[in-house]
Each structure stands twice: as C-alpha cells, then as structure tokens.
N, C-alpha and C positions, 0 to 999 in steps of 0.2 A: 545743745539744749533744745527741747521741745515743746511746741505748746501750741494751743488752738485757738483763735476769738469766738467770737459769736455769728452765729450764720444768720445770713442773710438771705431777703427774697426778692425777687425782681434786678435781674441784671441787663440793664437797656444796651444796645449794642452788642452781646455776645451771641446773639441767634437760639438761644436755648432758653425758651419758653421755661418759665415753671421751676427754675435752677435758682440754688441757693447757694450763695458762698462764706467760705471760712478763710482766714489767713493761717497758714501752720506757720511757725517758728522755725530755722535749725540752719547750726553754721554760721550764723550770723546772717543771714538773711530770710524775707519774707516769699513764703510760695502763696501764689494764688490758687484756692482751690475750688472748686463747683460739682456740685452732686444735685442729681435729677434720681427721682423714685424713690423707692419706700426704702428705708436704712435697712429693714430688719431683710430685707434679699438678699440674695447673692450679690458681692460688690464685684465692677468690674472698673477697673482701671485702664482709662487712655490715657497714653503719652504721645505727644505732637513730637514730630522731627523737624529738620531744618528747611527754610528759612519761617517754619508758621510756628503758631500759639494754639494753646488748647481749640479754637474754634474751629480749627481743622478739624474736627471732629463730633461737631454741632450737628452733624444730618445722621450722623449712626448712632450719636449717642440719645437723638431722641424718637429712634425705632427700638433701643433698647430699651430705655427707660420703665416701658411697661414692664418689663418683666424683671429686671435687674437693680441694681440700686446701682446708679454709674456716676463712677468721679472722675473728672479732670480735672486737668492742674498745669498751670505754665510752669515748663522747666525754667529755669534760674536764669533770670536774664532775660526774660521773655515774658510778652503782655505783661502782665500786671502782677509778677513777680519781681522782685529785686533784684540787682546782678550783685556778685561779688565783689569787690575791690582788695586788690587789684583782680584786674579780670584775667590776669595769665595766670595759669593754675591754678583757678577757681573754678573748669569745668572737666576737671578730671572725673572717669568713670565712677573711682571710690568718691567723690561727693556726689555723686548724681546720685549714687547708691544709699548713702545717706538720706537724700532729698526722697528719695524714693518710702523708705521703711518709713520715715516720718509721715510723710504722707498715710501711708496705709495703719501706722498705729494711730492716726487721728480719726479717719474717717470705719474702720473696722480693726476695733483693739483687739477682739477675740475672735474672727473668722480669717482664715486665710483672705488673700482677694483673688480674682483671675484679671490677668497682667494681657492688656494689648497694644502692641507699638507700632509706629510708622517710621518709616525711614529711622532718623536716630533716636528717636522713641523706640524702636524695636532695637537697634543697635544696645541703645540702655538698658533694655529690655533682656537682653543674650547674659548682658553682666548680671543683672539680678538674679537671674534666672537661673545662675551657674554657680555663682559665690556662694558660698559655706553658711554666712551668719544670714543669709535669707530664707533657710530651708525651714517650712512651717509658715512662711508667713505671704508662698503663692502658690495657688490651687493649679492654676494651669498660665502658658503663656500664647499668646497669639502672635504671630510674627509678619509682617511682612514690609519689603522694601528695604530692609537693613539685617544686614548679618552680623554677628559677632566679630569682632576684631581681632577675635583671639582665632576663631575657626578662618578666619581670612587670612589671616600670618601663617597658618599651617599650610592651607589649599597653596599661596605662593611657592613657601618651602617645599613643599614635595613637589611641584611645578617644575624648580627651580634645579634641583636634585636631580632628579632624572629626568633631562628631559625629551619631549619628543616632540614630531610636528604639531602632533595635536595640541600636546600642553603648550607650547609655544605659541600656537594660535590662539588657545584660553586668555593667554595673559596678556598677549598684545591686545587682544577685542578690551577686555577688562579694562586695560593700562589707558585705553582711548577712551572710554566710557567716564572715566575717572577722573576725563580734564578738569574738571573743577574743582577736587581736591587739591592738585597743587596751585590752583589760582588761589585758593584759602588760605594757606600754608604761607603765601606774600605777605610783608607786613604793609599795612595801611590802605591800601589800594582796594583790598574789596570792602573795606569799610567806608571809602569815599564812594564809591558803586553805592552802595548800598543805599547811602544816604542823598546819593547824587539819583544820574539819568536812570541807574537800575532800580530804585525803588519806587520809581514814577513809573516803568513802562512793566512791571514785574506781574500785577493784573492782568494786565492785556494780553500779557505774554503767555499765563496760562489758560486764557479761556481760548489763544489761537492755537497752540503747541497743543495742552495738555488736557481741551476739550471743559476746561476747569467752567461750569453755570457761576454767571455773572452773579453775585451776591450783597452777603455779609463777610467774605471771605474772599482775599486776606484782610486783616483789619489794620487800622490807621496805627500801629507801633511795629509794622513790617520793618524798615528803616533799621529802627533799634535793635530790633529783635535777629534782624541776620547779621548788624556789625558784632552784635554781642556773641552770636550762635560761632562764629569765626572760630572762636576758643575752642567750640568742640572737637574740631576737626584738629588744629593746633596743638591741645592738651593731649590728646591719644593717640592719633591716628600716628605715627611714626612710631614713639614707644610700642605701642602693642601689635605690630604688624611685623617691628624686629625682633622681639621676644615675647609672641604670645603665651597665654599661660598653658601649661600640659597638663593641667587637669577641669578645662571647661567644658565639662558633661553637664548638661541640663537635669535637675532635680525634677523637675516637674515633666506633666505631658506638654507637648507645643504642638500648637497647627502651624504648621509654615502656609501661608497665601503668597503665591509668586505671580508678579502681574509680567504675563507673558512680551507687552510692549515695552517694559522698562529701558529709558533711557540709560539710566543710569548704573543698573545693576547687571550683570551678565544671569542668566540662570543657573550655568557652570558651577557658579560657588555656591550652590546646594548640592553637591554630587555626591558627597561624602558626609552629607547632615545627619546619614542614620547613625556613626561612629559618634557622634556628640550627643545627640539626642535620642536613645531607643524609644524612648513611647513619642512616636512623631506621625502627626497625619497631615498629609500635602494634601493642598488645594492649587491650582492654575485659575488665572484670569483674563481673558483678552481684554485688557485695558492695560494703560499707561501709568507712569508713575503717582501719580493726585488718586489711587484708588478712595482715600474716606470722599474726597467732594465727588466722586463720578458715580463709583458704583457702592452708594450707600444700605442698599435695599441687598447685595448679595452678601456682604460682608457680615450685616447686622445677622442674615440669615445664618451665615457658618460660625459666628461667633455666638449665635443662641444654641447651635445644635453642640458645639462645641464644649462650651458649659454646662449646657443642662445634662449632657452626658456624664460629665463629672459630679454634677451636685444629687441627680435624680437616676443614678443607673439602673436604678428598676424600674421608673418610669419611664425613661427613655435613652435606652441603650442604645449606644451609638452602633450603627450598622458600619461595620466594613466594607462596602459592596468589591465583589470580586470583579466586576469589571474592569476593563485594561484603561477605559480613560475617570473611572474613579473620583479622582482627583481633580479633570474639569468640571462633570457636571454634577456630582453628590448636592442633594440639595433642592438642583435648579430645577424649575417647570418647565418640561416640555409637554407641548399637544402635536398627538398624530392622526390625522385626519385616514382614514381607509385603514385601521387597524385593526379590522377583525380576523383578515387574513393575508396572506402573504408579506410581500415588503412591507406592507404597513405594521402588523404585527411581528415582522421579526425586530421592525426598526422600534418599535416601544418596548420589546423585553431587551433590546443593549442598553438602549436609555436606562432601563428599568437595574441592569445589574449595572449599571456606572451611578447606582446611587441617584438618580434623578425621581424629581416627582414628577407619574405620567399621565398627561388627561388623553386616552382612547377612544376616537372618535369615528363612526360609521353607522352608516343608514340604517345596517343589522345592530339593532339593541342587543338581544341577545349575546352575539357575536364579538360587541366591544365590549361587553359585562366579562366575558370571558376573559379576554385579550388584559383586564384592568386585574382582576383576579388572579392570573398569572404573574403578572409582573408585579404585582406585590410578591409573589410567593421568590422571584429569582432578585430581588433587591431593590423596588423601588419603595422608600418609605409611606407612599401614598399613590395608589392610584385609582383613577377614576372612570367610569365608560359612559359617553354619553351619543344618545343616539340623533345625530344630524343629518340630514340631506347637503351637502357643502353644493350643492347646484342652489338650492334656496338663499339668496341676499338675505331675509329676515330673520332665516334661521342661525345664519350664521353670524349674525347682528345678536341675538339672543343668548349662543352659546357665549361670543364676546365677553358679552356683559357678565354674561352667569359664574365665567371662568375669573375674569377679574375679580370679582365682590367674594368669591367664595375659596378660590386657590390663588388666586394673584397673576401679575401680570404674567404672559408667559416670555419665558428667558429663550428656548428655540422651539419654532414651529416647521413639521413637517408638512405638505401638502402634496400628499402621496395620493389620494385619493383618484381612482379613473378607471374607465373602462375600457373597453376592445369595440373596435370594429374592423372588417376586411369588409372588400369587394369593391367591382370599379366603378371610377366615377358618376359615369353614367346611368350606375343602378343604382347607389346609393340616394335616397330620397331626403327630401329637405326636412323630414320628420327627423332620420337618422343624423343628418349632420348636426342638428339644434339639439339632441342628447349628448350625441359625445364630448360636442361643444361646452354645454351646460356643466358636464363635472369636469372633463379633462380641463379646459381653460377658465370658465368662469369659475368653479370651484376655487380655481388656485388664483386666481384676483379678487376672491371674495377673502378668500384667507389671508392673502398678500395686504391686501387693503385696508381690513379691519382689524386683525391682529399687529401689522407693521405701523397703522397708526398709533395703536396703543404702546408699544416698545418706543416710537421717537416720542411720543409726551411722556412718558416715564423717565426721557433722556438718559438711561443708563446702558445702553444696548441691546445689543441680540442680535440672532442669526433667525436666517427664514432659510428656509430647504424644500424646495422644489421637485420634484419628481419627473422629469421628463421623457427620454428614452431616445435608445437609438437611432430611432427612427424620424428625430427630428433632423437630423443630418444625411439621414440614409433613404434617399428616394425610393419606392415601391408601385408600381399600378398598380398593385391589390386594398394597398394601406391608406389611398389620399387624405380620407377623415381622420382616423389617425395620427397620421403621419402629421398634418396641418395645425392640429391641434397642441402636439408635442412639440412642434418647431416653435411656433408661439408662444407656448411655455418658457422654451429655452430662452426665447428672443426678450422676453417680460424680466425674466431672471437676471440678464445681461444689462438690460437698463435700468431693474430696481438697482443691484449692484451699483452702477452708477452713483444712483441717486441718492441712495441710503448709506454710501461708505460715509459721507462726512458727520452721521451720528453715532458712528460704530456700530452699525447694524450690516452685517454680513449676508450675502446673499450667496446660495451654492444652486446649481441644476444637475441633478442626478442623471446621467444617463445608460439604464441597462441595458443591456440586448436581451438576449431568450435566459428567460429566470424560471426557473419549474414552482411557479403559482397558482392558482386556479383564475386565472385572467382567463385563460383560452379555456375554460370552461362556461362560461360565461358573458363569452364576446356577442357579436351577432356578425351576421355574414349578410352582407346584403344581394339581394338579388337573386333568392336561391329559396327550396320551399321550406318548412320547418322541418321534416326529413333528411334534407339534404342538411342541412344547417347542424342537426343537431350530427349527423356522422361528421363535418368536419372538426364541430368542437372536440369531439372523441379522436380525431386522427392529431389535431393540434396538441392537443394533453397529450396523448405518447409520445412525440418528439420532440415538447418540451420534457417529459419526464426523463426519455434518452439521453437529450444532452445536459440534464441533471446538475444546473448551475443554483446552486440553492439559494432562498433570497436573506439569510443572515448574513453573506459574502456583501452583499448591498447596503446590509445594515450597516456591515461594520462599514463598510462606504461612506458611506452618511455621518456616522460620529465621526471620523476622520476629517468627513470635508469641514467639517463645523470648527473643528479643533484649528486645524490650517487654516482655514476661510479660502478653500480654493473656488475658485469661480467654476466649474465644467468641471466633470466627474465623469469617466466613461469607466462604466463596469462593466465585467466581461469581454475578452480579445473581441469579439468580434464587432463590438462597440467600437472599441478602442480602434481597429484596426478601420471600420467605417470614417473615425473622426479621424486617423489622419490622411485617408483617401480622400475627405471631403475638403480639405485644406491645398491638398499634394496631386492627387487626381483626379480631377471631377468627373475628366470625363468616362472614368471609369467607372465609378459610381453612376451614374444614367444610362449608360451600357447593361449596366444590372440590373438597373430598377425594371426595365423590358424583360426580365424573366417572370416568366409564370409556376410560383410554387406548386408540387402536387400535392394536392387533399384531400 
C-alpha cells in the first residue's frame, strides 16, 4: 500500500538548500523523501549506496536542481526512513524495487523519471532498470560504481567456464577488491564496527583515503545506516551471483560513469555491458569511489547532457563524438593555449572530436577563431577562440576570469604555447633571451598558476599539460635559449606534479623532437642578418617537412598522457631515444651537443 504526507520546506541538517519533503508509504514502512525544483520538469531520481543516505547526493543534486526537478529518498533502513522488521529479508532487490515505483508514483504519477545510482543505488538501479513491471515508468538510467548482480553472476560464470590467465587474473584482482563483501556477509561483527571504533573514524577515513571535503556529510545516523545497509549485501549478493537472471537486458538507455580509481570495483565487469544494455554511452573518471562528494560539477554536467538528450532531442541531440577517448573527456572544458597552428591546434581538434568543450587560445585572433570553428565542426559541442598574449600575467589573469564566469572552470589545460630560437650563446642577446623566456617559460607558469589555482579551489581535479621538448634533455650549442627554457618547463612540470598530486590534479610534460609545424618558420636565429635568417628558416621547414612527423601523433600524445596521468612523455624516436641517452649516457649526449647542424 501506497501513499504520500504533506510536503514540507526547510530541512536543517541535510545540506539541500530549498528541499521539501514527503513521507511515501509501502511494505509497511516509511521512505524519506526530498525534492528540490520545479515538479513540472523532468524528474530525476538519486539513490545513495552503501554505507550513506540520500545526502550523499546534496552537491549534484543542487547543480541539478535548476534545470530538473530532483528527488531523493533514503533507501529502507537508512536516514530517515524506517527499516523493516525483521531486517533479514527486508532488503531484498524485489522490495527495493517496490520502494522504488512507490517512490516515483508519488513524486511523478504520469512522466517516466530518469534513474541515477551510486554504488548500490546503481546496483538497485541495474534491477529497476531491467525488471518487466518497471518498463514505462524510467526514461533513462545513470549508473555508476555498482553493477548489476545479475550481469556479475554471468561476467564470473563465463570467467569461470573457460578459463584463462587473463580471466583468472580478472577475478582474483576482483575477489581481492571485494574483501568487504565477505566481512558483511559475518553475522554481527560488522554491526558492532559500525556502531563501534568504525563509525567514529569512518569521516576521517574518507576525507584521507577518498579525498571525501569535510562537511555535512556523512551525517550523524551513519552507525545505523551501515548496520542496517548489512542486509543488502546479505539478502542478494550470493542468491543472485549463483543464479543470476538470463533475461536482465536494460529497457532504457544507461550512461555507465566508471571511476577509473575505484577501490572497490574492477573496470573488467563492464567488458561485456554492450550485450545487457544496447543503447549504452560510457563515461571514465579519474577519481575514486565517493565520485557524488568529489566530482559533483562533472557528474551534474553528464547527467544534464544525458537527459536532456532524451527529453529535448531536437534541442539537444546528444553528439556521439567519434573520438577514441570519447568517453573520458565528452563534456569537459579544456583550453589550449598556441592553438592556431600546429601542436596546438591539432591538440584542440582531438579534444574537440573526444567530445570536449574547447577554449582556443593564441596571440593570432584570427587564427584561434579558426582553430574554435573547426573544432566545432569535428565534435566539440562548444568552442571558443580567444586572442591572448600568454607572456602577458594580466592578460592571462583576464582570460582566467572571463573563462570561469562564462564556460566554467577548466577541467584540462594545455600550455603549448612557444616559440623557436637557435644560435650561440654568445650572440644571442639579452633582448632574445627575455622573449623566448616570456612565452616558453613564463607563459606556462602564468597558465600553470592561475588556471591550477582555480582547479585546486574548485577541489574536484584536473590535469595541466605542459609542452616541453626534446630538447630539454638533449643539450645543443646552437639551442641554449631554447633548450633552457624547455628544461625548466620540464623541471616546473616535475615539481607541480609533486605538489598538485594530493588534490588530484595531474601534471604531464610533453616532450617532441622534430614535428613538421611552422615553429621553424618562424624562429629567430640569432647572430645572423635577416637574409641570412630568413634562408635558414626555409632550410629548417624542408627538413622538418622531410622527416614529416606530424603534430596529431603529439595530439594524440597529449590525450593519452592525460588519460594515464603520465608524468614525461617523449614523442617521436628521437626524443625518446635522447631521454633514454640522457638517463644511460650522458656523456654521449655532450659529445653531440658539440656538433654543428648544417643550415
């Protein structure tokens, strides 16, 4: 039996501004319910996993809210819901699923809702999702951090069945990952935990581990809430892993979001999601399990793009971007500094076909207008070109600001931006050295600086990407400005890395050899007339055109290191072959450096 109280406004303690709540009826006991926004929207439904309560979902649900009408609800047993009695087979999948339609006929009788779950809120979610008497009553599913039970019993069995080292290494990692499933599984022990030393150090525990901001969250009925949650693990997980169901295909579309640091989850048991779910669009995360507390700002974003796909497909058709990393960055803002041509602009049209929004940034207005125009045209939903000097601190203080308040923070920054100089020390003038200096290094500590601040107060991450070169490992007499400038890059790269791993901000240094750009059309040579200068830039452009290393090979460099979070990137053999001379042979490397190129 079903039924709704009267809603209410103002809820002190759950973190959500502006929320109203209802009690639903069913089963015989009370859900807590809460809705923020306008009813007559799109409803989208959170459900919290274990050991939290709906307020695990307080910081996405009030980035939705503007646009959606969003309800949470403590599953059964949790916050300020009732538990069953007795509590052993009161939290079977079919009652959640119960709890669930109730829910949704309460808060939206005649629109479907869109369904998004965490850990075993998405687990809950797989069942709704898949069961018969739900179809019609959810638009789309959002998933992450829990799989279905039923597609986990299968991934084992065929594991299991045939197997090999590889699958055998799946399921041990998995089986390891899962210690805590059979600490649940004990009777009474993890409910004296709970209520004992573990539900006193279980805060602390997340904001060291799982990066979790110190808050409103978790809230003072944690205790209760994971002796009671016990049962979910208890009530299904062994039934349905030993005979999962053979017809749990997904009705609806689902975005899987896979947070690439999970403790807990392997990635492996998505390998085979397309066979369950055919209308499925993957997302990657570099973050940890707690994704609603950490990264509420990227979530909120694929769960509006995700929706409003479905509600408004003629307003806003969901792009499929055909790029290979797709599924990491669709969505996120990146800026590329030096993108009107070369590396810089090939590295804003991969962003651009992996789905990213791209702000293109270079001293040629014209040139980024271009570079912004393009990369809409090859998949990025939005891009921008604005024209900076990145040697200017004010300007790039300006851009900052203008990028924030008008596209949002940015999620990765490239700082590609830089120019060429050759000639030897002694001729190059202290004019020359304070240009190359000003974009090659100061550019990228003006970007590093004022962009990397804004990613750590936004505390949800990011990566910064560097542009270095060769030649900061590869000594030359012709290159010293150069070369000094690029070394320092690297070396800045090395210790942001350092500094910025413990807010989840990635740091990579790109380093090319000879990339056929228009760099060496536009270097300077010092010590030489501008006659002379302009024949070697023309002798440099056909030897780089000759060895014809193209700078998309770079690009895709670049999305790569981002994805991995590698630290030192050498692109091109001869790169490569310099960094491991510079490690293994130095003094071969100095040997070289006393050659004199012909030009």
């Amino acid at each position: 039996m079903k039924g709704t109280g009267p809603a209410g406004a103002g809820l002190p303690g759950t973190g959500l501004a502006g929320a109203r709540e209802r009690r639903v009826s069913t089963g015989g006991i009370e859900l807590c319910v809460v809705e923020l926004g306008d009813s007559e929207r799109p409803t989208v439904v959170l459900v919290h996993g274990y050991p939290d309560s709906k307020e695990v979902w307080s910081e996405v649900a009030e980035r939705l809210a503007a646009r959606f009408h969003v309800v949470l609800y403590d599953v059964r047993g949790h916050g300020r819901s009732t538990a069953p009695v007795p509590l052993r087979g009161g939290f079977t999948l079919e009652k959640l699923t119960d709890d669930f339609l109730a829910v949704a006929d309460a808060v939206s009788p005649d629109r479907p809702v869109h369904l998004v779950g965490h850990d075993w809120g998405s687990v809950q979610g797989w069942e709704f999702a898949t069961v018969a008497r739900t179809e019609g009553r959810i638009a789309s599913f959002t998933s992450m951090s829990g799989p279905s039970l039923d597609h986990f019993g299968h991934w084992i069995k065929k594991r299991m069945a045939r197997p090999t080292p590889r699958r055998a290494a799946q399921l041990l990692g998995q089986g390891a990952k899962s210690w805590y499933v059979y600490m649940l599984h004990t009777p009474v022990l993890p409910e004296l935990a709970w209520r004992g030393p573990l539900g006193k150090r279980w805060p602390k525990m997340l904001e060291r581990v799982e990066k979790v901001p110190a808050g409103s969250y978790p809230t003072a009925s944690l205790p209760s809430d994971a002796a009671h949650g016990a049962w979910l693990y208890r009530d299904n997980v062994r039934p349905r892993l030993r005979r999962p169901r053979p017809d749990a295909y997904a009705h609806v579309p689902v975005q899987l979001i896979t947070p690439t640091g999970d403790a807990f989850l392997s990635e492996r048991l998505y390998d085979d999601l397309e066979l369950w779910a055919p209308d499925l669009v993957r997302r990657t995360l570099p973050a940890k399990h707690w994704v609603p507390r950490t990264r509420p700002d990227q979530l909120a974003a694929w769960i509006t793009g995700f929706v409003t796909a479905r509600e408004e497909p003629a307003r806003a058709p969901e792009q499929k971007a055909p790029g290979r990393y797709a599924d990491r960055f669709g969505g996120q803002l990146v800026l590329v500094t030096g993108a009107a041509s070369g590396i810089g602009r090939a590295t804003a049209f991969a962003f651009a076909e992996a789905g990213a929004r791209v702000v293109c940034v270079d001293r040629d207005a014209e040139g980024a207008a271009r570079t912004a125009d393009m990369a809409r045209l090859v998949g990025a939903p939005e891009a921008w070109g604005e024209c900076v000097d990145v040697s200017d601190e004010q300007a790039m203080e300006k851009l900052a600001a203008k990028t924030a308040a008008e596209y949002g923070i940015v999620d990765v920054l490239v700082n590609n931006a830089g120019i060429g100089l050759s000639g030897p020390f002694l001729e190059t003038t202290s004019e020359d050295w304070k240009k190359v200096l000003d974009v090659n290094l100061w550019g990228v500590i003006h970007g590093c600086r004022i962009f990397g601040r804004q990613m750590a107060e936004r505390g949800q991450g990011g990566h910064i990407v560097n542009t270095a070169s060769a030649a900061a490992y590869l000594p030359s007499k012709t290159l010293p400005a150069y070369s000094t400038s690029k070394a320092a890059v690297l070396m800045l790269s090395e210790c942001l890395r350092a500094e910025l791993a413990s807010q989840s901000i990635g740091v990579s240094a790109i380093c090319p050899g000879i990339v056929n750009t228009n760099i060496t059309a536009t270097s300077r040579f010092a010590g030489v007339d501008a006659a002379e200068e302009k024949r070697r830039q023309e002798r440099s452009s056909r030897l780089y055109g000759l060895r014809n290393f193209p700078p998309e090979k770079v690009a895709d460099a670049i999305l790569r290191a981002v994805v991995r979070n590698e630290a030192v990137v050498p692109v091109t053999p001869e790169s490569k072959g310099a960094l491991w001379m510079s490690r293994f042979a130095p003094g071969a490397l100095r040997r070289l450096a006393k050659l004199e190129p012909r030009l």
